[in-house]
KEKE-3310 file (N, C-alpha, C; in steps of 0.2 Angstrom, whole numbers, plus 5000, padded with zeros to 4 digits):
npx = (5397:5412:5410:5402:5409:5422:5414:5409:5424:5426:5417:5422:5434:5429:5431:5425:5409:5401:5391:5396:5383:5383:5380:5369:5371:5373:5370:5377:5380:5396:5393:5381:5378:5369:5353:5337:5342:5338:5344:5343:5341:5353:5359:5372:5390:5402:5418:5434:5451:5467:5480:5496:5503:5510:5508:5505:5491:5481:5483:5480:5467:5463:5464:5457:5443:5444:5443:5431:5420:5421:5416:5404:5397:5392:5402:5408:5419:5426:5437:5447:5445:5435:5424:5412:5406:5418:5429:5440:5441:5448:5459:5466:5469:5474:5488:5492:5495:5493:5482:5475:5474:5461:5454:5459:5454:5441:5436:5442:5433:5420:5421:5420:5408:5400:5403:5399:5387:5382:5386:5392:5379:5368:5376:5375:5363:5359:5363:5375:5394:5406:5419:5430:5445:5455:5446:5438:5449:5463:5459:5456:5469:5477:5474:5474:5490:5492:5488:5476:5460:5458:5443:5436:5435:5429:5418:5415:5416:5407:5396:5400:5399:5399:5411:5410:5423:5440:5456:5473:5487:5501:5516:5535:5541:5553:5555:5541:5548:5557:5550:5542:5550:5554:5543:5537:5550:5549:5546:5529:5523:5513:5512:5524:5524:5530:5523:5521:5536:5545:5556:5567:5573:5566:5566:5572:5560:5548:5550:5549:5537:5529:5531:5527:5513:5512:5510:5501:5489:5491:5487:5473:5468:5466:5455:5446:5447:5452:5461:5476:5490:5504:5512:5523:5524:5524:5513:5504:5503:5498:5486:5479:5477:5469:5458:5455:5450:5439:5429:5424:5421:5409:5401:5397:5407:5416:5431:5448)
npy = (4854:4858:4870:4878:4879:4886:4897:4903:4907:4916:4927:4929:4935:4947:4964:4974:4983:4992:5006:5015:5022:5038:5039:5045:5061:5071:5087:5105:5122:5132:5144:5154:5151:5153:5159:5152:5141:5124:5112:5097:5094:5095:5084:5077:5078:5086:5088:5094:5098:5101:5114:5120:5130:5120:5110:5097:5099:5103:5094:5081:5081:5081:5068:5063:5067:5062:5048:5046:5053:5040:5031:5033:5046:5062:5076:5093:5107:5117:5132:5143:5162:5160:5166:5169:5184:5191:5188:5191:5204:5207:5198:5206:5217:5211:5209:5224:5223:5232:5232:5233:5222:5219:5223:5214:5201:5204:5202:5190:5181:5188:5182:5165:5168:5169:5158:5147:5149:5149:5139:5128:5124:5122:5112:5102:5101:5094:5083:5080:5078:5087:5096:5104:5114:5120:5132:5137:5136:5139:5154:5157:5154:5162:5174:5176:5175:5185:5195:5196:5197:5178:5176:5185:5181:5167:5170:5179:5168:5158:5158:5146:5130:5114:5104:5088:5079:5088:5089:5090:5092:5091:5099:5101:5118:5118:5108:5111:5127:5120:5114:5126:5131:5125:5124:5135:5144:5156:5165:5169:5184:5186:5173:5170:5180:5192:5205:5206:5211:5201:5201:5204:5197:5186:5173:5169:5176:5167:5154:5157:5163:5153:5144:5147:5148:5132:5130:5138:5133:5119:5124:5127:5113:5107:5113:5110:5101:5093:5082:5078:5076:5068:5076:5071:5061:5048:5052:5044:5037:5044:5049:5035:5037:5046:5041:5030:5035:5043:5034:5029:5040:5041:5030:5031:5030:5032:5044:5038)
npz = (5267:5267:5260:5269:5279:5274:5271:5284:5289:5279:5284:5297:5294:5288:5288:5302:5299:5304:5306:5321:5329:5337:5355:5365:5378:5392:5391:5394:5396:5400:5408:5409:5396:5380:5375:5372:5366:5366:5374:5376:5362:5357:5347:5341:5344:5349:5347:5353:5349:5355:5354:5349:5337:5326:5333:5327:5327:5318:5305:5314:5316:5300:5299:5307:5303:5291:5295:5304:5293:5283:5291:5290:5297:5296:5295:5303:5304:5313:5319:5325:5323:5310:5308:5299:5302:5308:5305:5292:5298:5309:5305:5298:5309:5319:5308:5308:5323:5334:5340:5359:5374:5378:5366:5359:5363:5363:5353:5347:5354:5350:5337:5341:5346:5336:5327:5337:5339:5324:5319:5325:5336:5325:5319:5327:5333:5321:5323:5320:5319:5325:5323:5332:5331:5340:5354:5365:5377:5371:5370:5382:5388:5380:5383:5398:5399:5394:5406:5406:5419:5427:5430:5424:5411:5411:5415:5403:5392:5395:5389:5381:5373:5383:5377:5372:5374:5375:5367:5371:5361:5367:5365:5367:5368:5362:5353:5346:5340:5330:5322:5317:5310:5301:5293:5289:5291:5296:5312:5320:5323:5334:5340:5344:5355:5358:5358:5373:5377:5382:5376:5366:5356:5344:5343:5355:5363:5356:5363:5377:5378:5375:5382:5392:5389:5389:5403:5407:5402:5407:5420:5417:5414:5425:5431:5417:5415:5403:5393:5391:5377:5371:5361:5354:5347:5334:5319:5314:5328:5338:5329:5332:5344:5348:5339:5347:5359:5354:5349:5362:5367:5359:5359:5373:5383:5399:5397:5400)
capx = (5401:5416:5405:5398:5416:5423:5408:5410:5429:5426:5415:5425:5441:5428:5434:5416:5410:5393:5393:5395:5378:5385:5375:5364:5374:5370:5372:5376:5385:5400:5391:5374:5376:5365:5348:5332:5344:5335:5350:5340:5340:5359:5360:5379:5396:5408:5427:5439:5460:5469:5485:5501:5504:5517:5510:5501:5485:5476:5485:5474:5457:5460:5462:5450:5438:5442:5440:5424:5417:5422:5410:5395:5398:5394:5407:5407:5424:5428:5441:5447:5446:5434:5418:5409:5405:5423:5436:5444:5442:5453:5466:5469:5469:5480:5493:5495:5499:5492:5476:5478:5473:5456:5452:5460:5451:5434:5438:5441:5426:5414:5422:5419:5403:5396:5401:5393:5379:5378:5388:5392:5373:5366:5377:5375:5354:5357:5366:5382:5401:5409:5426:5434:5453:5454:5441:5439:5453:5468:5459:5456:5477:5482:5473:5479:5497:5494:5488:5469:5457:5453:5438:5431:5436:5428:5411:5415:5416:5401:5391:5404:5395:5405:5412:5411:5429:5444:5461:5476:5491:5507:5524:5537:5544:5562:5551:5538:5550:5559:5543:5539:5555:5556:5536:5538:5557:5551:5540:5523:5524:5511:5513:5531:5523:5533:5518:5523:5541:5547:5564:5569:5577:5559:5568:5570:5553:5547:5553:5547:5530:5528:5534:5520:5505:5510:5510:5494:5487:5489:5482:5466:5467:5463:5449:5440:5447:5454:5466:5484:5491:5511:5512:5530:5524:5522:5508:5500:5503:5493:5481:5477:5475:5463:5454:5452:5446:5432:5427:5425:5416:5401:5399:5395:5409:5419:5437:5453)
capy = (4855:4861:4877:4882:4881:4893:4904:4905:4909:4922:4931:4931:4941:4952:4970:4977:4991:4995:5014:5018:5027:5042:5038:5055:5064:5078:5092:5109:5128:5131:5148:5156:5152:5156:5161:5150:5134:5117:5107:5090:5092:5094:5076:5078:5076:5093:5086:5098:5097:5109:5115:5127:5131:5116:5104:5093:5100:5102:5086:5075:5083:5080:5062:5060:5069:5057:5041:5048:5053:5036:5028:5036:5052:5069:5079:5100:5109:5126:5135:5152:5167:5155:5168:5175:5191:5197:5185:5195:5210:5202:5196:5213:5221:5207:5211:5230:5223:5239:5229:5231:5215:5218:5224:5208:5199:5202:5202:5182:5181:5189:5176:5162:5167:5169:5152:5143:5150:5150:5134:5124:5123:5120:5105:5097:5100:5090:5075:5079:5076:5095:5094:5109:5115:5124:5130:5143:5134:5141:5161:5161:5153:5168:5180:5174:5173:5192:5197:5199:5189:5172:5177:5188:5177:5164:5174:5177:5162:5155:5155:5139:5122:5112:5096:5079:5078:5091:5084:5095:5091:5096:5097:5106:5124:5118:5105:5117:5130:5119:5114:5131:5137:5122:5124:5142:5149:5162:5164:5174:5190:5185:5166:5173:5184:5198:5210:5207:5212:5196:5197:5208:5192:5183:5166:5169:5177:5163:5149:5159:5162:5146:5138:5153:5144:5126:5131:5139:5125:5114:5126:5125:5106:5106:5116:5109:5091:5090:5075:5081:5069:5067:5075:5071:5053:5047:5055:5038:5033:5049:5048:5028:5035:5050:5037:5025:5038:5044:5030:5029:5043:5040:5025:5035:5029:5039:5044:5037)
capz = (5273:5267:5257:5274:5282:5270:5274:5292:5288:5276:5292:5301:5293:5284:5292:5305:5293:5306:5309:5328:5331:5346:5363:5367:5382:5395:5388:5397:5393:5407:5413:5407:5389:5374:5378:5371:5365:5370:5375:5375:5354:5354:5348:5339:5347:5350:5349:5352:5348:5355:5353:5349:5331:5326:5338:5324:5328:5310:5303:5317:5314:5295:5298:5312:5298:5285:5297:5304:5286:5279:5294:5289:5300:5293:5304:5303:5307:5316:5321:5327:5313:5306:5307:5293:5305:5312:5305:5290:5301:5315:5303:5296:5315:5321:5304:5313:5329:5336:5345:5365:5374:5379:5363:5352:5366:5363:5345:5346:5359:5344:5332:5343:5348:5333:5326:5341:5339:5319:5315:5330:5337:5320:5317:5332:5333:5317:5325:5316:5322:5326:5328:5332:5329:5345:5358:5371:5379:5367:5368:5387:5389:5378:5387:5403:5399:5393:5410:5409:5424:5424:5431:5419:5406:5413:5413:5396:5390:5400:5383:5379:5378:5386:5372:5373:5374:5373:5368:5371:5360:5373:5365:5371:5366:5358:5347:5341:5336:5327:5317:5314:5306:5297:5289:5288:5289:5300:5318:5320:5330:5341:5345:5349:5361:5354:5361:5380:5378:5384:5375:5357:5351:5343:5343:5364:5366:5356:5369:5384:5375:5371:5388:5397:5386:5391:5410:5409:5397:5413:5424:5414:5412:5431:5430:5415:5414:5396:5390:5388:5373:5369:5355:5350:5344:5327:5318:5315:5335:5341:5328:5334:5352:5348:5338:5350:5362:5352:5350:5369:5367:5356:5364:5381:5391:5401:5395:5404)
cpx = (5407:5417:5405:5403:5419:5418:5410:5417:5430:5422:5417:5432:5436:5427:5424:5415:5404:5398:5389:5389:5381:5376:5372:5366:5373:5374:5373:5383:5391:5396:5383:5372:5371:5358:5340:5335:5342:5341:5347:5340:5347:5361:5369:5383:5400:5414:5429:5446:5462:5476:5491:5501:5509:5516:5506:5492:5478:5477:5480:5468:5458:5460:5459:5443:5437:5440:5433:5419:5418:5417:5405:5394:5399:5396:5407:5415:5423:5433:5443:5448:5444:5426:5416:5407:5411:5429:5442:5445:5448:5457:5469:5469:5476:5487:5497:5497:5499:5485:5479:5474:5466:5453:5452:5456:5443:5432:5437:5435:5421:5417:5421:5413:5398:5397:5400:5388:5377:5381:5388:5384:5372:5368:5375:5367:5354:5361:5373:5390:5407:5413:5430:5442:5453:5448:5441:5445:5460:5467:5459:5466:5480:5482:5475:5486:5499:5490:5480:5465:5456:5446:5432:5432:5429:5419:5410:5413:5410:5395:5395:5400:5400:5406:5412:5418:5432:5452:5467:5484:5498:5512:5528:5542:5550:5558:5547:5542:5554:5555:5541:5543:5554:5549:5536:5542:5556:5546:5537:5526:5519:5510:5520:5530:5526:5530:5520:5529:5545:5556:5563:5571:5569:5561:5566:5563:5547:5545:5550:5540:5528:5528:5528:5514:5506:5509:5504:5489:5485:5485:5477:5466:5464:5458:5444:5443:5449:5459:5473:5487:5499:5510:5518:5532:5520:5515:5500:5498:5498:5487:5474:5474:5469:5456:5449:5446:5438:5427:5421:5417:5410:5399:5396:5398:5412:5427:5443:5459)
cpy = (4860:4869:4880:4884:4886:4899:4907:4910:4915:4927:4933:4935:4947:4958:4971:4985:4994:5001:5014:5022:5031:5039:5046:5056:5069:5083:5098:5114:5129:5140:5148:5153:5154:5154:5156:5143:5129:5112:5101:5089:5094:5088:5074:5078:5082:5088:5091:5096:5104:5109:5118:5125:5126:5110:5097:5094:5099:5098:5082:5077:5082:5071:5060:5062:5064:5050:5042:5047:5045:5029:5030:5043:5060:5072:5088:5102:5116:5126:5144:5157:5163:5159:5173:5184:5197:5192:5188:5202:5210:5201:5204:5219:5218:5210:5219:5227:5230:5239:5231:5226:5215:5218:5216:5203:5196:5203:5194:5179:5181:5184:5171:5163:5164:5162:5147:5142:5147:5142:5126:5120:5118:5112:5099:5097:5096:5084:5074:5078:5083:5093:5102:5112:5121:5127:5138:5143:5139:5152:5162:5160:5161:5173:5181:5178:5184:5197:5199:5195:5186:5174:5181:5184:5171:5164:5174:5172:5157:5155:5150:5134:5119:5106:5092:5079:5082:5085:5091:5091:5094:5093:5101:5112:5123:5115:5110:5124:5129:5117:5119:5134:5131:5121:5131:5147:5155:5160:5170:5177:5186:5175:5166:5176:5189:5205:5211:5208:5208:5195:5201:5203:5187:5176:5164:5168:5170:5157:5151:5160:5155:5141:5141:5147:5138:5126:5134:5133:5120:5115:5126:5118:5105:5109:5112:5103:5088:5084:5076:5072:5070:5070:5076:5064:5053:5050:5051:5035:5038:5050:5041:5029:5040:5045:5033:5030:5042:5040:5028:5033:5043:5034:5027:5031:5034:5037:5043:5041)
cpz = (5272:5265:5265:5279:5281:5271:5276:5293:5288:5279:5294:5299:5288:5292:5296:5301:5299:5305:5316:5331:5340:5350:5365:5374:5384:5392:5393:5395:5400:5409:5409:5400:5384:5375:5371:5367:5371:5368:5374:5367:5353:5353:5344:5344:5345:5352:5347:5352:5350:5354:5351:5340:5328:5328:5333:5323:5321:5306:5307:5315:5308:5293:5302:5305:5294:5288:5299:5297:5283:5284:5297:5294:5298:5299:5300:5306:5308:5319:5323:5319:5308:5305:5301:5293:5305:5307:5299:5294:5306:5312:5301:5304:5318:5316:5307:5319:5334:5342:5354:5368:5375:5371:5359:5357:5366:5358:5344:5349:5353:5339:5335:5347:5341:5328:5331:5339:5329:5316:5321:5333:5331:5318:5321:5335:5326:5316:5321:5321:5321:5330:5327:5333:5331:5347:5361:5374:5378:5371:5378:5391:5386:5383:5396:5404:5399:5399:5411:5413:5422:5425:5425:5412:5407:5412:5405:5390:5393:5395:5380:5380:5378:5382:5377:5374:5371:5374:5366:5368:5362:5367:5365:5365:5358:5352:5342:5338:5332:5320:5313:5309:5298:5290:5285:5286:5293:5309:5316:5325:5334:5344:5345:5355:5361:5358:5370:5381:5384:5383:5368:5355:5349:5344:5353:5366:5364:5359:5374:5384:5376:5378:5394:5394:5390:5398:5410:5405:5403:5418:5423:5414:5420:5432:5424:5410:5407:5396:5388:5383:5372:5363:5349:5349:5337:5325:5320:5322:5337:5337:5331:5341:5352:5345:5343:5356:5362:5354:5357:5369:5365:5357:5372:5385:5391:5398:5401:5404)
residu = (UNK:UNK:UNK:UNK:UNK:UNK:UNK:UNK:UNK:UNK:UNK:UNK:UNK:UNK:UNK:UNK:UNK:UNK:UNK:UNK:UNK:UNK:UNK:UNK:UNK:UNK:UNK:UNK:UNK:UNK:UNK:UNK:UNK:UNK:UNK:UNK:UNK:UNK:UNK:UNK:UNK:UNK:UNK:UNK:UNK:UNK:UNK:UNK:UNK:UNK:UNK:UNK:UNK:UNK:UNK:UNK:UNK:UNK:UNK:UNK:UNK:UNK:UNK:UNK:UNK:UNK:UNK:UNK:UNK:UNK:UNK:UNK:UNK:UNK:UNK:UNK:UNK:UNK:UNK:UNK:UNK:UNK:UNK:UNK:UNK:UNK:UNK:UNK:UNK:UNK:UNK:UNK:UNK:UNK:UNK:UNK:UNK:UNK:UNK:UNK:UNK:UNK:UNK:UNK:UNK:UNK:UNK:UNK:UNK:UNK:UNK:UNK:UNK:UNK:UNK:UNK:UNK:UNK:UNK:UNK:UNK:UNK:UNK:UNK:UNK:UNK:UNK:UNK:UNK:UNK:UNK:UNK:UNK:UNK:UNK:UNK:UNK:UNK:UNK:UNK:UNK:UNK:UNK:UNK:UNK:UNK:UNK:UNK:UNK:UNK:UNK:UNK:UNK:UNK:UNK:UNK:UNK:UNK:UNK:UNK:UNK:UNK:UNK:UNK:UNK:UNK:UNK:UNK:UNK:UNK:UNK:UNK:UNK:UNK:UNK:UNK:UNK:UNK:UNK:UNK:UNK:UNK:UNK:UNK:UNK:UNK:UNK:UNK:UNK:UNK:UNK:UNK:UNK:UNK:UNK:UNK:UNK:UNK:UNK:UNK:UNK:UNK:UNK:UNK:UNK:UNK:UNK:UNK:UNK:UNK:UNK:UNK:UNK:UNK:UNK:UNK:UNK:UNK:UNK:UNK:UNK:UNK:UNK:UNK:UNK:UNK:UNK:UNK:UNK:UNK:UNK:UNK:UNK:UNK:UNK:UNK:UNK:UNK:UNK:UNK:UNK:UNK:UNK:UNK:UNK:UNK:UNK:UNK:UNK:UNK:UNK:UNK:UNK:UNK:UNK:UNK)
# end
C-alpha cells in the first residue's frame, strides 16, 4: 500500500513533458497573395515579434526558439535582410544612404517576398513552427512614417499570409536610446531617421524617429489586430507572457 502511494505521489510532481500538437487554423494571404499555394496544406504556425531595434526583440525569439525546440517543435526563423536573392545587396545600398524611398522600399518587399515564398511556405507545408523577427508590419511603418501611401503599401504586401499571431514589443523612445548607445555607443543612420531631416542632431532625430514608428505602430495594430506587449518588463516576465500566449495559440484558442 505504501509502494503504490509513493507511486501516485511521484506522478503527480513529475513535470507534463507531452508535446502540444498546434490545432490546423484557417489560413488566408491579406490581399491576392502568391499564386498556386494550397493554403489548406499550410499545417505549421507563423509567430511574428515585432519591434524597434533595442526593444528585446531577438532575445525573446531565441528563448521562445529554445522552449519550443526543447518540446519537440522544429521551429524555422526569418527576418528582414535575411534573403539569399537581395539581402547583401540591400545592405551595401543601405551603407550609402543614397536609396530614395521607393526604391529602399521595394528593395525590402523583394527580400520579404522571396523568403515567404522560398522559406516561410516550405516550413510551414512541413508543419513546422516559423517564427519570425519582424513582419511586413515593421516595412510598411517605416515606409509610412517616410511618406509613401498606405494604400499602395497595402497592395504590396497583399502577398503576406496573415500569422497566427503578431506580438509587438512597445517601448518608449527615451528607453530604447538608452539601450542602443549602451549596446552600441553609437545610433544607426536610418532607425534615427536621419534620411527625413527631422533634426541634425542624430540623438534628437533619434527620439522623434523613434516616437513617429510607435504612433504609426498603433495605427496598424487597429487595422490588423496585433498584441502590443510592455516591453520595459523583465526579460523572464515577457518571455512567460509570450509563452503563455502561444501556447493559446496552438491550442486554437483565440488571443486575449
Amino acid at each position: 500500500m505504501k509502494a503504490r502511494l509513493q507511486s501516485r505521489a511521484a506522478r503527480r510532481v513529475q513535470p507534463d513533458t507531452r508535446v502540444l500538437i498546434p490545432r490546423k487554423s484557417p489560413r488566408r494571404f491579406y490581399g491576392q497573395g502568391i499564386p498556386g499555394v494550397e493554403l489548406d496544406k499550410l499545417i505549421g504556425k507563423l509567430i511574428v515579434v515585432e519591434g524597434a531595434d533595442g526593444s528585446g526583440r531577438s532575445t525573446q525569439i531565441k528563448l521562445l526558439v529554445d522552449w519550443l525546440e526543447s518540446a519537440g517543435h522544429a521551429t524555422v526563423q526569418v527576418g528582414l535582410k535575411r534573403s539569399t536573392l537581395v539581402a547583401e545587396e540591400l545592405e551595401r545600398a543601405r551603407q550609402g544612404n543614397i536609396l530614395s524611398r521607393t526604391t529602399l522600399s521595394l528593395f525590402y518587399a523583394t527580400d520579404f517576398a522571396d523568403q515567404l515564398e522560398n522559406i516561410i511556405l516550405l516550413a510551414l507545408r512541413a508543419g513546422q513552427m516559423v517564427l519570425a523577427d519582424r513582419y511586413i508590419y515593421t516595412l510598411m511603418a517605416r515606409d509610412i512614417v517616410r511618406g509613401i501611401d498606405r494604400k499602395w503599401l497595402e497592395n504590396l504586401y497583399g502577398m503576406a499570409l496573415v500569422p497566427d499571431a503578431v506580438f509587438y514589443l512597445n517601448v518608449a523612445p527615451e528607453e530604447l536610446v538608452q539601450r542602443t548607445f549602451a549596446k552600441y555607443s553609437a545610433l544607426n543612420y536610418w532607425e534615427s531617421g536621419m534620411d527625413l531631416g527631422l533634426s541634425r542632431d542624430m540623438f534628437d532625430s533619434f527620439l522623434q524617429y523613434q516616437a513617429m514608428m510607435v504612433r504609426t505602430f498603433k495605427e496598424l495594430q487597429r487595422t490588423y489586430g496585433f498584441h502590443i506587449i510592455d516591453g520595459h518588463r523583465p526579460v523572464q516576465e515577457i518571455n512567460a507572457e509570450l509563452r503563455r500566449k502561444i501556447e493559446a495559440v496552438l491550442a486554437g484558442h483565440p488571443l486575449k
